[in-house]
C-alpha positions as a Markdown table, in Angstrom:
| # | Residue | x | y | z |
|---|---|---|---|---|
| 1 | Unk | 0.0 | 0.0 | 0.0 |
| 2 | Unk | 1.5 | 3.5 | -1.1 |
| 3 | Unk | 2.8 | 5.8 | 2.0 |
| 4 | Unk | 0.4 | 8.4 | 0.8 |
| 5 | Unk | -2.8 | 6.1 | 2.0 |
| 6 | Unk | -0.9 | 4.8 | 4.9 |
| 7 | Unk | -0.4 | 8.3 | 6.3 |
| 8 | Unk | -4.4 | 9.2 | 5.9 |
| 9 | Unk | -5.1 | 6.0 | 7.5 |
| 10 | Unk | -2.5 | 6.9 | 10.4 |
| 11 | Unk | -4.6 | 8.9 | 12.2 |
| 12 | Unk | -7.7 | 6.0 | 12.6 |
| 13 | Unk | -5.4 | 3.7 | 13.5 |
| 14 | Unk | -4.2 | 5.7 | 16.5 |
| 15 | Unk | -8.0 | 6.0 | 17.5 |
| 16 | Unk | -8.1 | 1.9 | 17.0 |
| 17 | Unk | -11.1 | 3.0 | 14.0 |
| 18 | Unk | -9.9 | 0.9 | 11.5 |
| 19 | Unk | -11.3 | -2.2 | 10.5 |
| 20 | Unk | -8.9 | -6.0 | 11.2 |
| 21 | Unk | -7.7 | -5.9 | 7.8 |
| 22 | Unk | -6.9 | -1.8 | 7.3 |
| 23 | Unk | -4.9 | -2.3 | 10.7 |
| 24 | Unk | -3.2 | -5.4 | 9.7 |
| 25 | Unk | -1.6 | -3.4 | 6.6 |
| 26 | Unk | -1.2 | -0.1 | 8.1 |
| 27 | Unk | 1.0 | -2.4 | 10.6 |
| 28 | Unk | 2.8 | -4.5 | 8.0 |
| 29 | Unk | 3.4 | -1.1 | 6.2 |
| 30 | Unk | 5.2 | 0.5 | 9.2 |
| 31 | Unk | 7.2 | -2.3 | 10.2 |
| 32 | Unk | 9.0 | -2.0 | 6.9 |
| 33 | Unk | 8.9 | 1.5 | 5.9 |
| 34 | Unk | 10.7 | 4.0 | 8.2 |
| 35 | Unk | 9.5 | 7.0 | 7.8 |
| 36 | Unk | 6.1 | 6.3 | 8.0 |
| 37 | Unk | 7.2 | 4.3 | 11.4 |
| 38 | Unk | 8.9 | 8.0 | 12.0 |
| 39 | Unk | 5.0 | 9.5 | 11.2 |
| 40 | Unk | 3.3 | 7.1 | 13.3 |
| 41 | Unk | 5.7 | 7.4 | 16.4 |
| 42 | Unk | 5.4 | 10.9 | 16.4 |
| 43 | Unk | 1.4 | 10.8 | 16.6 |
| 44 | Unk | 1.8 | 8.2 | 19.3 |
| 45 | Unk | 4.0 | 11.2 | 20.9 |
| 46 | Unk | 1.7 | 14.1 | 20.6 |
| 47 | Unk | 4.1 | 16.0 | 18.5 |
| 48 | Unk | 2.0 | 15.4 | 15.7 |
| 49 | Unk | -1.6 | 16.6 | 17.1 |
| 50 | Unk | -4.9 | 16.0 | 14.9 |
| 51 | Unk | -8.1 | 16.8 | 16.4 |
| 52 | Unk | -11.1 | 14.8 | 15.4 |
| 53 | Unk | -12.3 | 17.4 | 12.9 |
| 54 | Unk | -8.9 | 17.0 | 10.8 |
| 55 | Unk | -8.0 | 13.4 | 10.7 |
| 56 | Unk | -10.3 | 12.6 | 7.5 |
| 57 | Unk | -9.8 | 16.3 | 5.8 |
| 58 | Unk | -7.8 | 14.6 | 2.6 |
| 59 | Unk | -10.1 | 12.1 | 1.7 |
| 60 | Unk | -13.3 | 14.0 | 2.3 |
| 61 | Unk | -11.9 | 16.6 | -0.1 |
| 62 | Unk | -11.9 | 14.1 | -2.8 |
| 63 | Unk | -14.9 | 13.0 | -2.2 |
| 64 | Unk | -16.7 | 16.6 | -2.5 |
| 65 | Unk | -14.8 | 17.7 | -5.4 |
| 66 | Unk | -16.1 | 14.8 | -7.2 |
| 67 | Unk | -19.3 | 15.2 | -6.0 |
| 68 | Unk | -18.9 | 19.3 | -7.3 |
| 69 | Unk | -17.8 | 18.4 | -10.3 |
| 70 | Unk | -20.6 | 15.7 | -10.7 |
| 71 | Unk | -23.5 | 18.4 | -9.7 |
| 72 | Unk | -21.3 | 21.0 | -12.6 |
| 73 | Unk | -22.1 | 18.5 | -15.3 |
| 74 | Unk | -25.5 | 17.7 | -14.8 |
| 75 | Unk | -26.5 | 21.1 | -14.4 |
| 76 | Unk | -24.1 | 22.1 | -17.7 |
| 77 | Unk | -26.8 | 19.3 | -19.3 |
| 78 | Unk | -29.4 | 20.2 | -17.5 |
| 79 | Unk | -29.1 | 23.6 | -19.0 |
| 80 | Unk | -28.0 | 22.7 | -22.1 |
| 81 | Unk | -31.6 | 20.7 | -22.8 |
| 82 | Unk | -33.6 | 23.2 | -21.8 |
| 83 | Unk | -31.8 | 25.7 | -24.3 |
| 84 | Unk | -31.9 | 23.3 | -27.3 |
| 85 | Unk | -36.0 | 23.0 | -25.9 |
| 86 | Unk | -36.5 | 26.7 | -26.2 |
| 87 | Unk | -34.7 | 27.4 | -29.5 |
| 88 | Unk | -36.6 | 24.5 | -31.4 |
| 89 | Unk | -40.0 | 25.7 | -30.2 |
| 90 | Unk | -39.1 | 29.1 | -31.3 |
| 91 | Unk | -37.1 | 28.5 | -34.5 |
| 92 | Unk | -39.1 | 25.3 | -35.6 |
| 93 | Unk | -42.1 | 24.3 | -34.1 |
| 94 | Unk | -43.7 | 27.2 | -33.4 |
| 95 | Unk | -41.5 | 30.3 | -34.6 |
| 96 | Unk | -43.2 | 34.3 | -34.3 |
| 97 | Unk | -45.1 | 35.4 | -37.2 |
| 98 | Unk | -43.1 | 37.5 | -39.5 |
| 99 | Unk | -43.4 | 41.6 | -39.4 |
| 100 | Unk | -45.6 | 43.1 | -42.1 |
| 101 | Unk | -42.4 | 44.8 | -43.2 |
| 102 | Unk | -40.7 | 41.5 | -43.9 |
| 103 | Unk | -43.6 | 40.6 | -46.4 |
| 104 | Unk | -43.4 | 42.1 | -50.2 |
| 105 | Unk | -45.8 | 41.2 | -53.0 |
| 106 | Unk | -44.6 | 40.4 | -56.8 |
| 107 | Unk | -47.5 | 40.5 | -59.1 |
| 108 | Unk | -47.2 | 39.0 | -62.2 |
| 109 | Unk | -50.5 | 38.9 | -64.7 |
| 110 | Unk | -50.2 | 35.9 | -67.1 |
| 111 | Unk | -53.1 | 36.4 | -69.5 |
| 112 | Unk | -53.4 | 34.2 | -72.8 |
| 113 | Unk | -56.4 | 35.5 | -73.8 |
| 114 | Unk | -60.6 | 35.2 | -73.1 |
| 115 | Unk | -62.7 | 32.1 | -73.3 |
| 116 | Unk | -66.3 | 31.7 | -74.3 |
| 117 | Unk | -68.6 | 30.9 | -71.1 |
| 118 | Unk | -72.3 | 29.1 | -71.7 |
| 119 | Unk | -74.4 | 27.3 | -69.9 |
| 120 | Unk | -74.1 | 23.1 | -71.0 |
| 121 | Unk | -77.9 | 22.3 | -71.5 |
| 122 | Unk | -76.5 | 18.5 | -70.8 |
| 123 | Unk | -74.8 | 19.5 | -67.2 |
| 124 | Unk | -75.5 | 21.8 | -64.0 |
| 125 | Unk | -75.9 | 25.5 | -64.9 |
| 126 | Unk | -73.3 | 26.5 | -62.6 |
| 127 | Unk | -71.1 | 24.1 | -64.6 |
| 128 | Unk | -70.7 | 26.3 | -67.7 |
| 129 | Unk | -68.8 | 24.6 | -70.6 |
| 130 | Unk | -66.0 | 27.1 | -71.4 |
| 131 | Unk | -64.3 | 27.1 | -75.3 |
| 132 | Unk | -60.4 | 28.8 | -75.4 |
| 133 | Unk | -60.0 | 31.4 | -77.3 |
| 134 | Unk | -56.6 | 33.1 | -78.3 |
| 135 | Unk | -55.8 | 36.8 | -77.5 |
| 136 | Unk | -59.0 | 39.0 | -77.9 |
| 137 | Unk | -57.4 | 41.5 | -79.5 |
| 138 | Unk | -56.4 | 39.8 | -82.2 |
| 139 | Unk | -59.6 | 38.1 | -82.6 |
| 140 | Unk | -63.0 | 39.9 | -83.6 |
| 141 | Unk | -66.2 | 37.8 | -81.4 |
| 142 | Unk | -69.3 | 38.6 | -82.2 |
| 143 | Unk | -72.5 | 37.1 | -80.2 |
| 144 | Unk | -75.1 | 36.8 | -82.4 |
| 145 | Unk | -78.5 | 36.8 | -80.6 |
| 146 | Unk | -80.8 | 37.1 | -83.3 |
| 147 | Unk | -79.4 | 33.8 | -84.9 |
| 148 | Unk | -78.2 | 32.6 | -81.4 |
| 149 | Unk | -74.7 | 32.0 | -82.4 |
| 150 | Unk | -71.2 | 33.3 | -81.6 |
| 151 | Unk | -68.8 | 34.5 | -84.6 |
| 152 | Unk | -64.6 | 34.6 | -83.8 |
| 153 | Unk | -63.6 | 36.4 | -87.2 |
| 154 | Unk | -66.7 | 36.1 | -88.8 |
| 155 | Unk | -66.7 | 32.1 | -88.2 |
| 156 | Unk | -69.3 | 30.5 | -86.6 |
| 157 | Unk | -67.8 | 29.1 | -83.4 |
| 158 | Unk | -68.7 | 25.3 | -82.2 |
| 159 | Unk | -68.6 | 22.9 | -79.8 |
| 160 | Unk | -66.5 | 20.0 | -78.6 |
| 161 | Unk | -69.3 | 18.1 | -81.1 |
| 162 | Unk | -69.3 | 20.5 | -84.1 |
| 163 | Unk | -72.3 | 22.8 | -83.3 |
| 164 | Unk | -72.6 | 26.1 | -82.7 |
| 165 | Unk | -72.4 | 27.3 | -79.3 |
| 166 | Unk | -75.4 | 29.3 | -78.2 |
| 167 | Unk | -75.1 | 33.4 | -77.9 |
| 168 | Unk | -76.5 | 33.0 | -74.4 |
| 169 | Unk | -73.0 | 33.2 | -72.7 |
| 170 | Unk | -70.6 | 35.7 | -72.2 |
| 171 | Unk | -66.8 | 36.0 | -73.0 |
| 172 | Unk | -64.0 | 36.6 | -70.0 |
| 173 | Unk | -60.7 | 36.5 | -69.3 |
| 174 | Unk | -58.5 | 33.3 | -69.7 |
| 175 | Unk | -55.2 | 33.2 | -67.4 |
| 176 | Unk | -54.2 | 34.1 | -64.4 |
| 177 | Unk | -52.6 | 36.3 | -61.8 |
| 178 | Unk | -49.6 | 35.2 | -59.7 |
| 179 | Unk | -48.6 | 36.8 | -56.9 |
| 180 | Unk | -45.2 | 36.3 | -55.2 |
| 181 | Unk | -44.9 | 36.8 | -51.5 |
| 182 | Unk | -42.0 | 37.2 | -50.5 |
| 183 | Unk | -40.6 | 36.8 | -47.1 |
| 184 | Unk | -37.3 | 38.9 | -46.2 |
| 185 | Unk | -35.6 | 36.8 | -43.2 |
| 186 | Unk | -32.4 | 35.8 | -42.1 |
| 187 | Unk | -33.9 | 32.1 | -41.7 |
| 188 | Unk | -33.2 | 29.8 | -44.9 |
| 189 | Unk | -36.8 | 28.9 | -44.8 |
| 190 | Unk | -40.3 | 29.6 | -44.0 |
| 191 | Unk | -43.2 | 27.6 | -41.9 |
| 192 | Unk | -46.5 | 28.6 | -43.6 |
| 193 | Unk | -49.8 | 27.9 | -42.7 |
| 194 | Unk | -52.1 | 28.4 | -45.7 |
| 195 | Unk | -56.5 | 27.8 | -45.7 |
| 196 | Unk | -58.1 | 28.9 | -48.7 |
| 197 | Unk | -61.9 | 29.4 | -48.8 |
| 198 | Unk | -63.7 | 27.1 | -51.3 |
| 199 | Unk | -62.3 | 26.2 | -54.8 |
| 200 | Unk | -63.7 | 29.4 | -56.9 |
| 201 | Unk | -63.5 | 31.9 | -54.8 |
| 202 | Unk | -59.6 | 31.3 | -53.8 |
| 203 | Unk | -59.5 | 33.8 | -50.7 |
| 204 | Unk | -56.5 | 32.9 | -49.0 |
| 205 | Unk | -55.4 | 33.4 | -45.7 |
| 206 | Unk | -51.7 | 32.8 | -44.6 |
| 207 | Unk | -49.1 | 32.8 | -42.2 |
| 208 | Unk | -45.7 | 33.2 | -42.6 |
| 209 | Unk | -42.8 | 32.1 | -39.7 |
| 210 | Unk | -39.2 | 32.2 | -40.5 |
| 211 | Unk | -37.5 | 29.3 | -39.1 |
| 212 | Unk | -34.5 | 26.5 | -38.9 |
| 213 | Unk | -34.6 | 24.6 | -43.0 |
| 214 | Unk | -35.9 | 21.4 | -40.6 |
| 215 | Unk | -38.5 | 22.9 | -39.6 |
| 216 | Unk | -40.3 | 24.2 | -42.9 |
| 217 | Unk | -43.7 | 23.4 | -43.5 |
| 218 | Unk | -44.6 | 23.6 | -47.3 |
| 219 | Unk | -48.2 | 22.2 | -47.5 |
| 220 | Unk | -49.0 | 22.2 | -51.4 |
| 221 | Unk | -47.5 | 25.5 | -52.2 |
| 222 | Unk | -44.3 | 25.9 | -54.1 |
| 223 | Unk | -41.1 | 28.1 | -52.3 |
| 224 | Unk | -38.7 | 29.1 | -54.2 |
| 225 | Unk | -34.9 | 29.3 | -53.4 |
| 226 | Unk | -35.4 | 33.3 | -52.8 |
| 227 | Unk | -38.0 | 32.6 | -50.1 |
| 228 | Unk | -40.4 | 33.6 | -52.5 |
| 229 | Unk | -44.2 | 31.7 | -52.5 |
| 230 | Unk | -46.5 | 32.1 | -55.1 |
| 231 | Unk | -50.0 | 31.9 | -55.4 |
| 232 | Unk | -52.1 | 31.3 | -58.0 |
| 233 | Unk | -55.4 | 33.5 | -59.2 |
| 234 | Unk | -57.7 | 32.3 | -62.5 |
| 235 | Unk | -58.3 | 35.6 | -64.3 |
| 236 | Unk | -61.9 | 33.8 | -65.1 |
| 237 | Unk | -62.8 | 33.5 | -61.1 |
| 238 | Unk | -61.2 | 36.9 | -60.3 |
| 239 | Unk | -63.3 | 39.7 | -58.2 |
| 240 | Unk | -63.3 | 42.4 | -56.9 |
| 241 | Unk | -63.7 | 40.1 | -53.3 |
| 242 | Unk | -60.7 | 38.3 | -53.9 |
| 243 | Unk | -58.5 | 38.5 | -51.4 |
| 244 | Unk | -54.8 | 37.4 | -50.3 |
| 245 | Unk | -54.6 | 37.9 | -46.2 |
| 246 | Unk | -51.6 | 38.0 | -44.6 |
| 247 | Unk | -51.9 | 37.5 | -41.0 |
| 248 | Unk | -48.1 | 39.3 | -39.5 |
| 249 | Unk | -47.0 | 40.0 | -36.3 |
| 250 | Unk | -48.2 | 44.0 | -36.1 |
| 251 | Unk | -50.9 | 43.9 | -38.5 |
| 252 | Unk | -53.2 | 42.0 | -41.3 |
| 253 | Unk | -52.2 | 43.0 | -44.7 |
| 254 | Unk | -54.6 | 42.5 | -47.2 |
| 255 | Unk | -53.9 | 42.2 | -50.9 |
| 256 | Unk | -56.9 | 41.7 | -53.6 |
| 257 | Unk | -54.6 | 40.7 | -57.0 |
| 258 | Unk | -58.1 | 42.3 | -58.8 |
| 259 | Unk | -56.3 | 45.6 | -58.4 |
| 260 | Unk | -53.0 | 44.4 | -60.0 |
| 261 | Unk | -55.0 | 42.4 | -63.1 |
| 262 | Unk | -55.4 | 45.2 | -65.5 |
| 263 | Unk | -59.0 | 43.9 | -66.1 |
| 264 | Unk | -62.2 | 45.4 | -66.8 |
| 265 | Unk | -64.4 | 42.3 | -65.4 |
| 266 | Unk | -68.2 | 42.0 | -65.7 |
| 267 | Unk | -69.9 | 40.9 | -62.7 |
């Protein structure tokens, strides 16, 4: 047994505290080394004087600073959780809605022309069946009512069977409106919560969070690399009622793309 353990056990064994087997090696360590025979002899002396408070100092020590260090490393993890907890509830799963001056809009009007609208005596009235036709400027349409047919340069236009369509529709726009929000953040992505409401009116209402890339949320919509989103408006369903809300952090901004279509639309 090393001198160094000998010597913290030196003090016990002068009290007779140590178990059979600690005093029989204490003793067969100071039998054959001297100086710790010097140590021992000196505490049997009272020269060397250790009151009881003292004799188990060393040890003890050990014991605590492990302990100490044990308590700095949990609470280092401890911590460290907690953190990681917070940041991906606020950068991923549930990140602040952006500012309003974070959002812009890019309008883009994509029109490719009109398109004949009548009501399909075969199929629901609100089901009208719609013919393409190109550019309208380019193309002279005339609804005959008297004769109850439809001329597109003085040709009789006709149906997906070959007869002419009745003059009891009206002609409007054929295209669409895209409109590019985009979202100015630091983030490399956007978590976006989009409801639209009903399938012809398309009156969306959206939310935009900038967050981590992992925690992105893209529903059906496509994101560009620019953080850019579009949204899609037919010219033929657009109104005056159409609306884009964007629900931000300050305020509701709401964008109708009708005011950006360049269109004269009859209701």
């Amino acid at each position: 047994m090393r001198c160094e353990i000998i010597r913290d056990l030196l003090p016990l064994y002068c009290d007779d505290a140590l178990s059979e087997v600690s005093k029989e090696e204490v003793e067969k360590h100071i039998a054959e080394c001297s100086e710790c025979r010097k140590e021992y002899e000196d505490m049997e002396k009272g020269d060397i004087r250790i009151n009881s408070d003292q004799k188990n100092i060393e040890p003890m020590k050990k014991v605590k600073k492990k302990m100490w260090l044990t308590k700095i490393l949990f609470g280092i993890i401890l911590a460290f959780t907690v953190i990681l907890g917070i940041a991906y509830e606020l950068l991923c799963a549930h990140p602040r809605l952006a500012k309003s001056d974070q959002i812009t809009f890019i309008p883009e009007v994509t029109n490719k022309g009109v398109q004949y609208q009548y009501p399909n005596p075969d199929e629901d009235e609100n089901h009208p069946f719609i013919i393409p036709i190109s550019n309208k400027e380019e193309k002279d349409i005339k609804i005959d009512k008297e004769n109850n047919c439809v001329y597109v340069d003085n040709e009789k236009l006709l149906d997906e069977n070959g007869k002419p369509v009745p003059a009891n529709g009206k002609v409007v726009p054929w295209g669409k409106i895209r409109v590019g929000v985009h979202v100015k953040t630091p983030f490399n992505a956007v978590k976006s919560k989009i409801t639209r409401e009903g399938f012809y009116s398309f009156n969306y209402e959206v939310e935009f969070r900038p967050c981590l890339p992992f925690g992105q949320d893209m529903h059906d919509m496509l994101q560009r690399a620019d953080k850019t989103i579009d949204f899609d408006f037919p010219l033929e369903g657009l109104t005056m009622e159409t609306t884009l809300i964007i629900h931000c952090r300050d305020r509701d901004i709401v964008f109708r793309p009708y005011a950006f279509s360049g269109l004269i639309i009859e209701e």
